[in-house]
Each structure stands twice: as C-alpha cells, then as structure tokens.
C-alpha positions as CSV (number, residue, x, y, z in Angstrom):
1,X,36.6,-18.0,-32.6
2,X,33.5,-19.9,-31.0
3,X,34.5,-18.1,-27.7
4,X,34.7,-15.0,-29.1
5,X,31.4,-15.0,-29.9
6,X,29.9,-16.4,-27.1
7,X,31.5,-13.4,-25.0
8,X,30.7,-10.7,-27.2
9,X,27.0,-12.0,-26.6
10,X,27.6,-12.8,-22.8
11,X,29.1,-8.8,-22.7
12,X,25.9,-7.4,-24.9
13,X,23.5,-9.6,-22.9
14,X,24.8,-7.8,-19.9
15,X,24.3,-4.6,-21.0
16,X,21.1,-4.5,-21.9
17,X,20.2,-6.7,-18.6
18,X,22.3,-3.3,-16.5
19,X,20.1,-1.1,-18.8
20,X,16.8,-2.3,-18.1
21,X,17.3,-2.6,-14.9
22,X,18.5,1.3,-14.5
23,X,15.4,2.1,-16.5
24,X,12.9,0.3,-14.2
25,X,15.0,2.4,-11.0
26,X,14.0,5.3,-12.6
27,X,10.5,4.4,-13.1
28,X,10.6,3.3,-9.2
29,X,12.0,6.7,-8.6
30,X,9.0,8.6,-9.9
31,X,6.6,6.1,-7.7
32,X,8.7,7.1,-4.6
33,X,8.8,10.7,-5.3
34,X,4.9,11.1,-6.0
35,X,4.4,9.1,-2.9
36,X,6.4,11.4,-1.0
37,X,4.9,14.1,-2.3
38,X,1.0,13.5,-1.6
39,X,2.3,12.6,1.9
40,X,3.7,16.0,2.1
41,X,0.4,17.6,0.8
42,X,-2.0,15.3,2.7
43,X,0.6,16.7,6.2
44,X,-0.1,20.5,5.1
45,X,-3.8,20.4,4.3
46,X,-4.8,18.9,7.6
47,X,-2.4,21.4,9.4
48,X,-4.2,24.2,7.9
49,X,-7.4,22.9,8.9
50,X,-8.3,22.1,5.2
51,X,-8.1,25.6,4.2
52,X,-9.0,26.2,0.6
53,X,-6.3,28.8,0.0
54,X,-3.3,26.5,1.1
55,X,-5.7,23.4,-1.0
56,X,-5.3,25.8,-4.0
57,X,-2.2,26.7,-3.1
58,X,-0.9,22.8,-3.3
59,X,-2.9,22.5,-6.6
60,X,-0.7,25.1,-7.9
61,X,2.5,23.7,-6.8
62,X,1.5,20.4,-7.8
63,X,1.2,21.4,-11.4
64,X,4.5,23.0,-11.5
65,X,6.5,19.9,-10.2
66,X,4.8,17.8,-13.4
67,X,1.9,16.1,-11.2
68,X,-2.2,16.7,-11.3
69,X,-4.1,17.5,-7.7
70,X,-7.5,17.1,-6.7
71,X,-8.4,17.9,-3.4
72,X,-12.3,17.1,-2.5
73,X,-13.1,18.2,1.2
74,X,-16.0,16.8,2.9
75,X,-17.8,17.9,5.7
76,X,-18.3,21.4,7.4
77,X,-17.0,23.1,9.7
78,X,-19.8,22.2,12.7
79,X,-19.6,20.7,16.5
80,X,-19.1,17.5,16.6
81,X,-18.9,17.2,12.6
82,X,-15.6,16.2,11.1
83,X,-14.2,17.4,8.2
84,X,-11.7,15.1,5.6
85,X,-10.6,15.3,2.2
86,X,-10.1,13.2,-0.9
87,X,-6.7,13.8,-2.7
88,X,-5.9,12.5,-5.9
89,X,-2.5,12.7,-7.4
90,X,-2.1,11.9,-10.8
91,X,1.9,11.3,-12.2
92,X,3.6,9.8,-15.3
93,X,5.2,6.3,-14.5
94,X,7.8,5.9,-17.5
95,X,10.2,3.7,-18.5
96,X,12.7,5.6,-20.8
97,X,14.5,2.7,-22.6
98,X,11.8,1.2,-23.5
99,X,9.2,3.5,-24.6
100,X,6.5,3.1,-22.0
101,X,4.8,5.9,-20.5
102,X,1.5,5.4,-18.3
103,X,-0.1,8.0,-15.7
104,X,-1.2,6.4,-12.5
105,X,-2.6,7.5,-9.8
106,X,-2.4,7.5,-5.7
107,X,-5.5,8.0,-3.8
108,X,-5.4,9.3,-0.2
109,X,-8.5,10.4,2.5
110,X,-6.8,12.6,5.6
C-alpha cells in the first residue's frame, strides 16, 4: 500500500511539474511574439522614411493585436540631419496556471 502512495504522488508531482512548465512556454510565447512584432514595426517605419501616416498606421494595428505603441520621432527632415525614433511596445506577460499577469515593456531607437 506504501507504494501505492508513493506513485500516486510521483504521477501528481509530475503533472503539475508538465503544467507549469507549459504555462511558463506560453508566457515565453508572448515575449517572442511582441519581440517579433516591434521588429516588424521598427523594419516598416524606417522604410517609410518615418512617415507619420504609416507611424499611426502601426499604432493602430498595434492596438488591435492586444499591444500599446508609442512611436517618438526625433529630428527633422534637414541636410545632413538624421532623423530616428523611439518605440515603445507595451504587452501583457501572463502565466495562466498560476494567476500572474504583468505588462512589460520592449524599448527600441531605429
């Protein structure tokens, strides 16, 4: 009976070691996929010469797919001055199984 018990514990122990660590994939998931995203963003603001249309644009889009966008351009459009922007993209990191939701945020300057 002593070894039932112990592998009913062994069994439970393992699920909830497989569980956790499917919960913290996910959360991984949501760091890859904003990462890839403000890549994408930073690629099509610089291609469009920092164009405030497409930069409103991305804000746009960025709100639909769950995430917050600030774009802060810097500089003018002058010889021999160069122009970059600020972006900010905010997402929600979360770990489902146990509760725990936290925005964070990735910085980038193109």
């Amino acid at each position: 009976m002593d070894v039932i018990g112990k592998v009913l514990v062994g069994c439970i122990a393992a699920i909830l070691l497989v569980m956790s660590g499917a919960s913290v994939t996910m959360g991984n998931t949501d760091e890859v996929a904003a990462n890839q995203y403000i890549d994408s963003v930073a690629k099509i603001i610089v291609e469009s010469n920092y164009n405030s249309e497409i930069i409103a644009d991305c804000i746009d889009k960025a709100e639909e797919s769950g995430y917050t966008l600030s774009v802060q351009v810097h500089g003018t459009v002058a010889p021999g001055v160069k122009q970059y922007a600020e972006i900010e993209l905010i997402y929600s990191y979360s770990l489902k199984l146990f509760g725990f939701s936290k925005d964070k945020t990735i910085s980038k300057i193109v």
